[in-house]
N, CA, C and O of each residue as an XYZ file, in Angstrom:
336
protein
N     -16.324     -3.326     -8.776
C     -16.261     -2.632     -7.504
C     -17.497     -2.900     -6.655
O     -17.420     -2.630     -5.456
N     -18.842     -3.496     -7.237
C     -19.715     -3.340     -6.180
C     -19.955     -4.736     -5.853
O     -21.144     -5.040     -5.756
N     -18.959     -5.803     -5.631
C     -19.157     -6.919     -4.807
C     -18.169     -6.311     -3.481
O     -18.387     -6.604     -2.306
N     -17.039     -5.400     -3.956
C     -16.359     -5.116     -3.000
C     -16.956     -4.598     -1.902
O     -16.847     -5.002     -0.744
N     -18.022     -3.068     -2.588
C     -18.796     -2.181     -1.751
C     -19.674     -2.901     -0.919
O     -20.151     -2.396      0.096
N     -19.867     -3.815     -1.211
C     -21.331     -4.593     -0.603
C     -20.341     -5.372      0.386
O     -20.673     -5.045      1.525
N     -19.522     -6.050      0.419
C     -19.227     -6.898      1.438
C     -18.414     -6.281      2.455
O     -18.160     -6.706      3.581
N     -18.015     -5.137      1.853
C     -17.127     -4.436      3.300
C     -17.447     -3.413      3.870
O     -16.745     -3.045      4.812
N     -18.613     -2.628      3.475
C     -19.827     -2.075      4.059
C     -20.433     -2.680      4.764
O     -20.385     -2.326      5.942
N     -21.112     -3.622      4.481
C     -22.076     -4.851      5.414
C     -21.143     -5.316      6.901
O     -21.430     -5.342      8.098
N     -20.286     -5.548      6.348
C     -19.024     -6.173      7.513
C     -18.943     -4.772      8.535
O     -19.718     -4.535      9.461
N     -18.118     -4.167      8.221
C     -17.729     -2.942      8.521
C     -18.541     -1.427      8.792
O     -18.238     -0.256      8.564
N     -19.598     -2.034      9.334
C     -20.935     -0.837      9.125
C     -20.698      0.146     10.427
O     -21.564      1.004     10.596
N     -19.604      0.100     11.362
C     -19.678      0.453     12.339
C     -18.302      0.956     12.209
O     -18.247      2.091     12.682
N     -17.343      0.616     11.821
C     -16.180      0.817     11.722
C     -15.274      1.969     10.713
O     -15.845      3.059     10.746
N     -14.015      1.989      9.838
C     -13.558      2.662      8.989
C     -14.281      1.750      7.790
O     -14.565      0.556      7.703
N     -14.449      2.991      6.842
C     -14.795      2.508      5.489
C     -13.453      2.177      4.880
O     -12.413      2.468      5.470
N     -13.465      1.546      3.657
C     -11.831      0.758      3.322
C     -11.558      1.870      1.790
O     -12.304      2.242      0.885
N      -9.954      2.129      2.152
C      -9.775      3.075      1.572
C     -10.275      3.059      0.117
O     -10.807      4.018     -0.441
N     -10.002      1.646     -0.521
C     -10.565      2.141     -1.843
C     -11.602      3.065     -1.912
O     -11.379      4.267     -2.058
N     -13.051      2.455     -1.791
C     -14.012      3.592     -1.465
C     -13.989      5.339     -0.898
O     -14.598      6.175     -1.566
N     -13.558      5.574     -0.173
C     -12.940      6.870      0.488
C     -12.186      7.160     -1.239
O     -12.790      7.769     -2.122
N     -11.260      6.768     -1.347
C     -10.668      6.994     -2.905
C     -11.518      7.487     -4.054
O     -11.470      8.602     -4.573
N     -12.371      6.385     -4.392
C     -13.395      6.514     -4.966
C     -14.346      7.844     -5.262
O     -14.599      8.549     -6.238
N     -14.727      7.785     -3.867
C     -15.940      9.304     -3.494
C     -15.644     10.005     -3.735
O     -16.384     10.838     -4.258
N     -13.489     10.367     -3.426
C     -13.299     11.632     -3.384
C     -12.879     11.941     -4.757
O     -12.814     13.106     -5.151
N     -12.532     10.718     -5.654
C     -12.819     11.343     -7.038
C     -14.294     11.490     -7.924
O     -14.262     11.540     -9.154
N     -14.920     11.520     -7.553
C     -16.463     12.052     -7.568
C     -17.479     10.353     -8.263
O     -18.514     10.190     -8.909
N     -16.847      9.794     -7.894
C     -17.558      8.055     -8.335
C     -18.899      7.872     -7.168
O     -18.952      7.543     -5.983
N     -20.132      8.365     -8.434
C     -21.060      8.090     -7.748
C     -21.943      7.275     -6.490
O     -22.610      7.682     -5.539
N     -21.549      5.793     -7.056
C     -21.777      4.649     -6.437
C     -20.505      4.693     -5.229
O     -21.069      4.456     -4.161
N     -19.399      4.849     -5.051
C     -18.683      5.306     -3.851
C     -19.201      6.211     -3.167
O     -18.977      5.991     -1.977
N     -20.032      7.510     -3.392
C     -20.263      8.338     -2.733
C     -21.769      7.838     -1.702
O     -22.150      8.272     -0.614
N     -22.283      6.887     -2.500
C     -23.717      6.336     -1.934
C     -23.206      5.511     -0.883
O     -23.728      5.358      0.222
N     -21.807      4.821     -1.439
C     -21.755      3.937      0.011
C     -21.266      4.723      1.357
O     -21.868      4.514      2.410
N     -20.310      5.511      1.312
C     -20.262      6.742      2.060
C     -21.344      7.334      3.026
O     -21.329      7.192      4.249
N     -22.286      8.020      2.303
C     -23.401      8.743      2.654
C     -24.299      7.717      3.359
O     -24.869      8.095      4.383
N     -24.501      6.385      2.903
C     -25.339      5.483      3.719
C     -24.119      4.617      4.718
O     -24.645      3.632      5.234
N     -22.828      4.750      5.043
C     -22.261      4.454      5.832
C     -22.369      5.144      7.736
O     -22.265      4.789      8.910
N     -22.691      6.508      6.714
C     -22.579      7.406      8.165
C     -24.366      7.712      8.128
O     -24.514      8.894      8.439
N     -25.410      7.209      7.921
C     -26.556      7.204      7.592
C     -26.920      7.205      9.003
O     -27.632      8.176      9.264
N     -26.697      6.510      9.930
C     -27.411      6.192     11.226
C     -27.267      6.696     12.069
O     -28.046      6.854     13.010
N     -25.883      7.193     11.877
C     -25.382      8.550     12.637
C     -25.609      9.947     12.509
O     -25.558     10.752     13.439
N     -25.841     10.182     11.415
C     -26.728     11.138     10.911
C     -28.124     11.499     11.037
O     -28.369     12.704     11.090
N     -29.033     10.720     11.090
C     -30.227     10.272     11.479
C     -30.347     10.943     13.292
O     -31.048     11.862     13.716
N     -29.466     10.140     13.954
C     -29.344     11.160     15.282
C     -29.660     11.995     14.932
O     -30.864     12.198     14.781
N     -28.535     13.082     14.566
C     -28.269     14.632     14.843
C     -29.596     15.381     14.280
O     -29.911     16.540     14.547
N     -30.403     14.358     13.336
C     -31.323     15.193     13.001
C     -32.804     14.985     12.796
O     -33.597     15.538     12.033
N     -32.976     13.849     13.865
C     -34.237     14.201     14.611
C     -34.284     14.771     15.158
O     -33.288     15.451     15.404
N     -35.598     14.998     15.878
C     -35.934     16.001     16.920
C     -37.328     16.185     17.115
O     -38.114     15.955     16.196
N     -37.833     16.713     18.603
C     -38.845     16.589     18.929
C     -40.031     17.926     18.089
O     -39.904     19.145     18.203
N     -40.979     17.278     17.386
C     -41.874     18.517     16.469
C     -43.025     18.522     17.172
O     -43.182     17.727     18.098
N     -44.041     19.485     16.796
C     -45.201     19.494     17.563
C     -46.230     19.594     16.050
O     -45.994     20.272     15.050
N     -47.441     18.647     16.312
C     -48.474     18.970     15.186
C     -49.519     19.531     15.387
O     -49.924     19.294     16.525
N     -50.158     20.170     14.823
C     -51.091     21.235     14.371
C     -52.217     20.906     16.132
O     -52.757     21.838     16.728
N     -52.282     19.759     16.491
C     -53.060     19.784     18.012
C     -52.377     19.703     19.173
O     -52.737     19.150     20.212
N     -50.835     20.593     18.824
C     -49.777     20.623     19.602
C     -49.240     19.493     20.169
O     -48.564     19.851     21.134
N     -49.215     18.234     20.025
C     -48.875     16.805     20.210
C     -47.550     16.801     19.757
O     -47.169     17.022     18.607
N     -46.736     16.480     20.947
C     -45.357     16.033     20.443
C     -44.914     14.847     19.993
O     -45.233     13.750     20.450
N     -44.101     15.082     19.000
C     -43.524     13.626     18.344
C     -41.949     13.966     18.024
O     -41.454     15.079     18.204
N     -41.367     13.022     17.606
C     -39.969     12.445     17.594
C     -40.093     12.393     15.232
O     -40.490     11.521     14.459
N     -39.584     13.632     15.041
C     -39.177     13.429     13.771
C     -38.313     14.316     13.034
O     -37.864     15.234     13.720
N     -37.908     14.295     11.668
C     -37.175     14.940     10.655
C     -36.990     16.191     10.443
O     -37.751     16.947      9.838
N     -35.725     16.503     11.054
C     -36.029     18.536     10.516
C     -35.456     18.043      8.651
O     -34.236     17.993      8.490
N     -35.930     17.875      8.001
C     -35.360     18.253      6.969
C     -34.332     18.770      6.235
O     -33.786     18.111      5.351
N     -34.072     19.690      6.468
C     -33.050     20.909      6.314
C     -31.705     20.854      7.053
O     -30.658     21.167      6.487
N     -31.764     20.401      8.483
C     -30.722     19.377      8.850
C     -30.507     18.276      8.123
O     -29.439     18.152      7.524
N     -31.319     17.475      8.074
C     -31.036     16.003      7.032
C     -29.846     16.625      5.698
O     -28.618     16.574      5.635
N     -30.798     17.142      4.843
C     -29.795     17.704      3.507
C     -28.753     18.412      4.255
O     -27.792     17.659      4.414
N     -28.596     19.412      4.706
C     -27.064     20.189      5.122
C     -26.101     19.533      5.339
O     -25.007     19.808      4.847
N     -26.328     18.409      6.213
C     -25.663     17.740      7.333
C     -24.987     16.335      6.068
O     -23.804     16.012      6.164
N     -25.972     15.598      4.899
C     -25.692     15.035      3.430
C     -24.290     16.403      2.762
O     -23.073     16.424      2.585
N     -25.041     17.000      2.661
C     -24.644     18.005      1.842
C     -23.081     18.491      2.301
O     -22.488     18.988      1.343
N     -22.412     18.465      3.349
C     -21.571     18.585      4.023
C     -20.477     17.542      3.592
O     -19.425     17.662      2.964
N     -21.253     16.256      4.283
C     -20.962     15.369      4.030
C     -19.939     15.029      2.691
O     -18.736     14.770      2.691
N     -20.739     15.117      1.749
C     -19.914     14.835      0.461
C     -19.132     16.376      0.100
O     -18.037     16.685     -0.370
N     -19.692     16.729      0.330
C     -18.510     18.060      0.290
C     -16.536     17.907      0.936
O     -15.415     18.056      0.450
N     -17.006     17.618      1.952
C     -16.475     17.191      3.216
C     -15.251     15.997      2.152
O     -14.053     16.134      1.906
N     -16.026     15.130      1.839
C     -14.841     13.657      1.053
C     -14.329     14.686     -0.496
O     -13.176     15.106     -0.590
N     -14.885     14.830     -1.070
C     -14.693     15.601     -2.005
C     -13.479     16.647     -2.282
O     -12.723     16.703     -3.252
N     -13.547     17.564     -0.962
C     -12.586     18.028     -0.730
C     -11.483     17.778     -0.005
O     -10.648     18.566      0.440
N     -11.568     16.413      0.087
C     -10.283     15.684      1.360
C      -8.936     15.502      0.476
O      -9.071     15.139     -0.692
N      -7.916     15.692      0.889
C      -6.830     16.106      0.592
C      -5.991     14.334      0.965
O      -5.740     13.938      2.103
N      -5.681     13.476     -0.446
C      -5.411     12.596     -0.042
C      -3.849     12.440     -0.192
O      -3.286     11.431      0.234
């Protein structure tokens, strides 16, 4: 399975993931679930930056954390419980 994961991930990084995989995740197959989670990785990454301020009140562009995991955490929840 992971010449499959690798070449139609790479191809397809923007697009639908191919059902095997989706299959995969949602029967709890680890290495399916990684390709998953780093499929929607960049899109995710959006929703959860954001502008922080440091200790000399200087704004910057970074990681709430806690969004990051929830938003993961969802995520595989989310395939897991998909009704195929």
């Amino acid at each position: 399975m992971n010449g499959m994961i690798n070449t139609n991930t790479e191809r397809n990084e923007r697009g639908l993931l191919p059902y095997p995989i989706i299959l995969a995740a949602n029967k709890g197959e680890l290495e399916a679930m990684k390709v998953v989670v780093l499929h929607y990785r960049s899109y995710m990454t959006s929703l959860y930056m954001c502008k922080l301020r440091d200790e000399q009140g200087n704004t910057y562009w970074g990681i709430d954390e806690d969004t990051r995991e929830r938003l993961r955490t969802k995520l595989m929840q989310s395939v897991l419980a998909f009704k195929i």
